[in-house]
Every structure is written in structure tokens, then in C-alpha cells.
N, C-alpha and C positions, 0 to 999 in steps of 0.2 A: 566293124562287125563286133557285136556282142558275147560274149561269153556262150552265152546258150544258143544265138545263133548259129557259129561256129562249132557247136557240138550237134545239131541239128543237119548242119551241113555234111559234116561226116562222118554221119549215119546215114544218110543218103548216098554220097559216096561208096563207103560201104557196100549198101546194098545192092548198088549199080554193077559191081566187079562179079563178072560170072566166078569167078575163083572162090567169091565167099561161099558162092551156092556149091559149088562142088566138091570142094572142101569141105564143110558143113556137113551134108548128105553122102558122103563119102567116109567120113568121122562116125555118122549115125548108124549108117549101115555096118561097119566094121564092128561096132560096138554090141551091135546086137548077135553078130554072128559069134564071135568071141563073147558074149554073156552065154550062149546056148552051149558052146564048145566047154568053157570053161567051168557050166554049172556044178558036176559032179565034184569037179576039187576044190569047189569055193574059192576059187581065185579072182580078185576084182578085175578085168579087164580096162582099168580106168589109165594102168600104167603103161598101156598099147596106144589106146585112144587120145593120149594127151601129143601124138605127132600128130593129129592133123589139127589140135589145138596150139601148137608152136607152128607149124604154114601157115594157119590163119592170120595169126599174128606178124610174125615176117611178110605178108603177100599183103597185109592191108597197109604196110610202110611203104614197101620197095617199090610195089606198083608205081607209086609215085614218080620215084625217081625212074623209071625203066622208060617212063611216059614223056616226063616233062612237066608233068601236072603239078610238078610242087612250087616252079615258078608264076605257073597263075593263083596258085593256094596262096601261099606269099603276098602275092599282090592285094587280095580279097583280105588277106588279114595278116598284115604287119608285123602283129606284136608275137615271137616266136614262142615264150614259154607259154601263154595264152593259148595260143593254136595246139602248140603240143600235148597240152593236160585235155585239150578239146578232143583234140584224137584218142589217147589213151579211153579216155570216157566213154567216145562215142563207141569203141572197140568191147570198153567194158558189157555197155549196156546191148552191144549186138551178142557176145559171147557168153552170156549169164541163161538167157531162155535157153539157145544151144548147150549149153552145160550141159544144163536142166536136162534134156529132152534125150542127152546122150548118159548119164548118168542114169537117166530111170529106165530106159532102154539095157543096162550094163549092170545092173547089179542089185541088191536089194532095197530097199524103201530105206534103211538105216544105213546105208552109204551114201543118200542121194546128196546132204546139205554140203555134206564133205567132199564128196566129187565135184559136186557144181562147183563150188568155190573155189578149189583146185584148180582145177581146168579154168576156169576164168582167170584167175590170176596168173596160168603159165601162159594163160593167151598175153597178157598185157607186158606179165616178165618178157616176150619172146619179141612184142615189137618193140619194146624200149632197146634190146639188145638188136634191134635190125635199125632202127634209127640212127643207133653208135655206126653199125655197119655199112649202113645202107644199100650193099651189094645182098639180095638175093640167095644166092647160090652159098656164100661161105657163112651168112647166118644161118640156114639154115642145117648147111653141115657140119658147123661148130654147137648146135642147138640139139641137133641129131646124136649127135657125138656123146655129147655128154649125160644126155639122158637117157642113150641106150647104152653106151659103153662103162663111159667114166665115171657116173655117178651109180652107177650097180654094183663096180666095183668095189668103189670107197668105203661102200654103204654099210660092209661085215668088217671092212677093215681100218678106218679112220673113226677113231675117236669124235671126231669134229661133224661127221657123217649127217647127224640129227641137223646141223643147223646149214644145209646144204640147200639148193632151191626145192632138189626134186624129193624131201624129206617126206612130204604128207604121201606122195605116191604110191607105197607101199602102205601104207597107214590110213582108210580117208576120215577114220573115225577122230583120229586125234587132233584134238585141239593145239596142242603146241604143234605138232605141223604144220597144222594151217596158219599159225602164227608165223610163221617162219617165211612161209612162200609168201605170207603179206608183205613180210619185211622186206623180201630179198624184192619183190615187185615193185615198192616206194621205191628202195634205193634207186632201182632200174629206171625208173618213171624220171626222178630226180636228174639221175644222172645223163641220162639221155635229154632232158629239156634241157640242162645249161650246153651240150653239146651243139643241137640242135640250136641254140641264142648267139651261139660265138662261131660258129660256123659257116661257109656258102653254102647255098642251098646247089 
């Protein structure tokens, strides 16, 4: 299987998992309720919205494994970093309209490019960190954790704070943030395919 068929594949995939729809539409809906709530103090709702952009991402890994389905994914297509960059992709390119769609829904026109890209890229950060994991449940409460906990708190008090995943979150305007969640998403990406090539499935 080819490169692009395997990203083909799973996008289809994808699509198929009722979780992405409820997920998705669950994220949209929340989005908008908190844009209406939050209007008066101009506060972006995007830093709310981006859990059910980290579920999507953990639920379109884990699935997998909870299933079984990664042994016949495997079979279909051998080669492991290959298939894995195929997922992130196909992950990418289902979580970018959604962004879209939850961003314009959340906030003004001049947060939209920022939000989008955010959220897309916590979507892709959050399954490369469930691919390491691959259990469900502790990805997504180590993912929970830290971007509602840990990284709020860091955020007035470490120095280092800016170059954190969930930097652009408060920010969606800025550029070096969005730089930042790029970076922290490649490593992610990276580091989760050589996991995924040395590992059982």
C-alpha cells in the first residue's frame, strides 16, 4: 500500500468511528455556548474547546488497539513509520475543517487562523502522545491534566512557560506560539513513529 493510499485509508477509518462525530459536535456545540457566555469579557473559549480536540486525537489511536484493528492495519500495510505519518495526516487533514468550524463558531474572525492551527496541532500533539501510550484512559488524563492543571499553572510562574505545548492557548494571535505547538507536535509525531517501528503492535 502506497503512501497516499494509506492516508486515504485513514481518513476513512476516521470517519467511520462514531466518536469522531460526537466528539467533533460535542467540541462545536460547547464552543459556541462559551463564545456566547464568554462574549462580554473577551475571553477566547478556545482554551476550553481544545479537550475535546485532545479526545479526538487519543480516540482516533486507541480505538485501535481497544479493537484489535491494528493487527489487520499492520497486515495491510507493513511498513510502520509509513503508516504512522499516514495517520497523523489523515488525523491532520480531518481536524483542520473542525478547527475551522469550531474557531469561527468561538471567537472573532481575527482569532480564526490561530485557533484553527492550534487545535489542529493539539489534535495531532495528543495522538502521538497516545500512540507512546496507547491505553485510552491514562492518555487522556495525563493530556487532561496538564492542560488544565499543569500548564496554567506553570504558565505566570516558569520562565520556560512560553515554550510549553499549550503556549499559543492563551494567545491565538501569536505567532511564536503557534511556532512552538508546531514544534512540540513534530517532536511528538517523530517520537511516537520510531516508537511505534520498534515496538509490538
Amino acid at each position: 500500500m502506497t503512501g497516499g493510499r494509506a492516508i486515504r485509508a485513514e481518513i476513512l477509518k476516521l470517519l467511520s468511528l462514531p466518536a469522531t462525530y460526537f466528539t467533533l459536535l460535542s467540541t462545536l456545540a460547547v464552543s459556541a455556548i462559551l463564545a456566547t457566555a464568554f462574549a462580554r469579557q473577551g475571553v477566547s473559549p478556545v482554551g476550553y474547546t481544545q479537550a475535546g480536540f485532545l479526545v479526538l486525537g487519543v480516540v482516533a489511536v486507541t480505538s485501535e488497539y481497544s479493537g484489535g484493528q491494528i493487527h489487520r492495519t499492520l497486515t495491510a500495510m507493513p511498513r510502520r513509520i509509513t503508516l504512522q505519518l499516514a495517520k497523523m495526516t489523515a488525523l491532520l487533514i480531518v481536524a483542520v475543517p473542525a478547527a475551522v468550524l469550531t474557531a469561527l463558531a468561538g471567537g472573532p474572525w481575527s482569532d480564526v487562523v490561530g485557533a484553527s492551527a492550534y487545535l489542529a496541532l493539539t489534535t495531532v500533539f495528543s495522538a502521538a502522545v497516545a500512540t507512546v501510550v496507547r491505553w485510552s484512559v491514562p492518555a487522556v488524563a495525563g493530556l487532561l491534566g496538564y492542560y488544565f492543571i499543569a500548564g496554567p499553572l506553570l504558565r505566570d510562574r516558569a520562565a520556560f512557560a512560553d515554550y510549553l505545548p499549550d503556549a499559543a492557548s492563551h494567545d491565538v494571535r501569536s505567532l511564536g506560539g503557534s511556532a512552538v505547538v508546531l514544534g512540540w507536535a513534530l517532536v511528538a509525531v517523530g517520537i511516537s513513529a520510531i516508537t511505534f517501528h520498534r515496538r509490538d503492535a
